[in-house]
C-alpha positions as a Python dict, from the first residue, in 0.01 Angstrom:
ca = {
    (1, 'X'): (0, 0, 0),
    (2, 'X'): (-15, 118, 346),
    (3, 'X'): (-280, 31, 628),
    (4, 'X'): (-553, 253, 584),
    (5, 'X'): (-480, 406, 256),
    (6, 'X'): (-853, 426, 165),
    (7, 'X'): (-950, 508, 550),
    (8, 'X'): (-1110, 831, 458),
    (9, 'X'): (-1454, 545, 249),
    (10, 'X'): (-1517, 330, 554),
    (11, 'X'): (-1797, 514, 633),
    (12, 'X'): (-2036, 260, 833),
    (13, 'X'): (-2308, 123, 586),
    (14, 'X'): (-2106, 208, 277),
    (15, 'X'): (-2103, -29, -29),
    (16, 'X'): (-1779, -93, -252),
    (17, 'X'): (-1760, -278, -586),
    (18, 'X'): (-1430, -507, -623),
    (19, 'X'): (-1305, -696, -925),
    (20, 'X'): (-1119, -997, -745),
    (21, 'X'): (-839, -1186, -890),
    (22, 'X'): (-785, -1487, -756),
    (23, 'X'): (-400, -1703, -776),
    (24, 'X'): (-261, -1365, -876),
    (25, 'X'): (92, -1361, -927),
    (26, 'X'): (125, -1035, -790),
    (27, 'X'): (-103, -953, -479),
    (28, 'X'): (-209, -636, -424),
    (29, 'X'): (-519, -358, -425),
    (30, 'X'): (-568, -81, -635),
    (31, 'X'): (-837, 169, -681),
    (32, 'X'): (-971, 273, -1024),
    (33, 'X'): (-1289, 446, -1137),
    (34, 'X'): (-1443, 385, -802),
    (35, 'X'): (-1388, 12, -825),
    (36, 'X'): (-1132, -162, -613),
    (37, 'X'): (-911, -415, -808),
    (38, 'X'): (-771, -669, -544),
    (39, 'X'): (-562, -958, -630),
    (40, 'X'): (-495, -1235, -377),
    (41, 'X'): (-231, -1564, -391),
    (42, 'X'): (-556, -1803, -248),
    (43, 'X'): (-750, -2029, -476),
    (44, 'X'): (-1123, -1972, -562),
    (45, 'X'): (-1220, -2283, -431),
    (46, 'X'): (-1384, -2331, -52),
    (47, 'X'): (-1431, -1927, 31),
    (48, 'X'): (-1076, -1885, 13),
    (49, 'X'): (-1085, -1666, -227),
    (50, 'X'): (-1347, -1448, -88),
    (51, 'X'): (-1193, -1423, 248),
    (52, 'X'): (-864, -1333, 114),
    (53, 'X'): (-1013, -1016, -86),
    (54, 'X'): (-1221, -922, 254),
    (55, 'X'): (-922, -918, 424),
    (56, 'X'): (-735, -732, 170),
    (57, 'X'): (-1015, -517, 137),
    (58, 'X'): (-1070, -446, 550),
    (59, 'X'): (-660, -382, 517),
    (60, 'X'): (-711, -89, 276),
    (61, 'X'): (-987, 96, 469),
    (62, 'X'): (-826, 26, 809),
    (63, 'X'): (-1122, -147, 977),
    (64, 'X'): (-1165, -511, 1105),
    (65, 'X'): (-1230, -770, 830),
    (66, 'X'): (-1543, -855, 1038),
    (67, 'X'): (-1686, -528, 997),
    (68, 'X'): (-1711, -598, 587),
    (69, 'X'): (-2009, -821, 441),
    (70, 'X'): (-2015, -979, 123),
    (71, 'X'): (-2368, -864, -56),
    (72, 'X'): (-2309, -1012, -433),
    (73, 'X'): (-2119, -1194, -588),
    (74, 'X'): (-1982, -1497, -358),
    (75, 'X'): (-1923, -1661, -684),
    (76, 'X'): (-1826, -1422, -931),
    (77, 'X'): (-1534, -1196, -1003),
    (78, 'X'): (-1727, -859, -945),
    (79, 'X'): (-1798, -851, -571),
    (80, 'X'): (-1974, -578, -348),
    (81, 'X'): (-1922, -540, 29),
    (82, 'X'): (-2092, -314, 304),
    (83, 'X'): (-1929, -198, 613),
    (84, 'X'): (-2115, -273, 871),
}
């Protein structure tokens, strides 16, 4: 996947649904349906997790990982983030 590949969503205020996958063997994000699937190496434990996927997430739009809030699901698989 290249920087930016989804550029064309970050439209400030926009919301986006992610199924995370934490200790994935095989990192990586993926679009399907309208729902990003994004798998990351880091443990759920701590945040980790969670900041792993925003970062993955932030990489795929081509903004700054600040720019992305998590709304739901700090705790769950299915996640939604705004841009800010």
């Amino acid at each position: 996947m290249t920087k930016g590949a989804w550029a064309e969503l970050a439209v400030p205020g926009a919301e986006f649904a992610v199924r995370a996958t934490p200790r994935a063997k095989k990192p990586g994000v993926s679009r399907d349906a309208g729902v990003f699937r994004i798998g990351v190496t880091a443990p759920a434990d701590e945040g980790r997790a969670n900041a792993a996927v925003a970062e993955a997430l932030a990489h795929a739009l081509g903004v700054a990982k600040t720019r992305l809030t998590l709304i739901r699901g700090a705790t769950a698989r299915d996640k939604t983030f705004r841009l800010d």
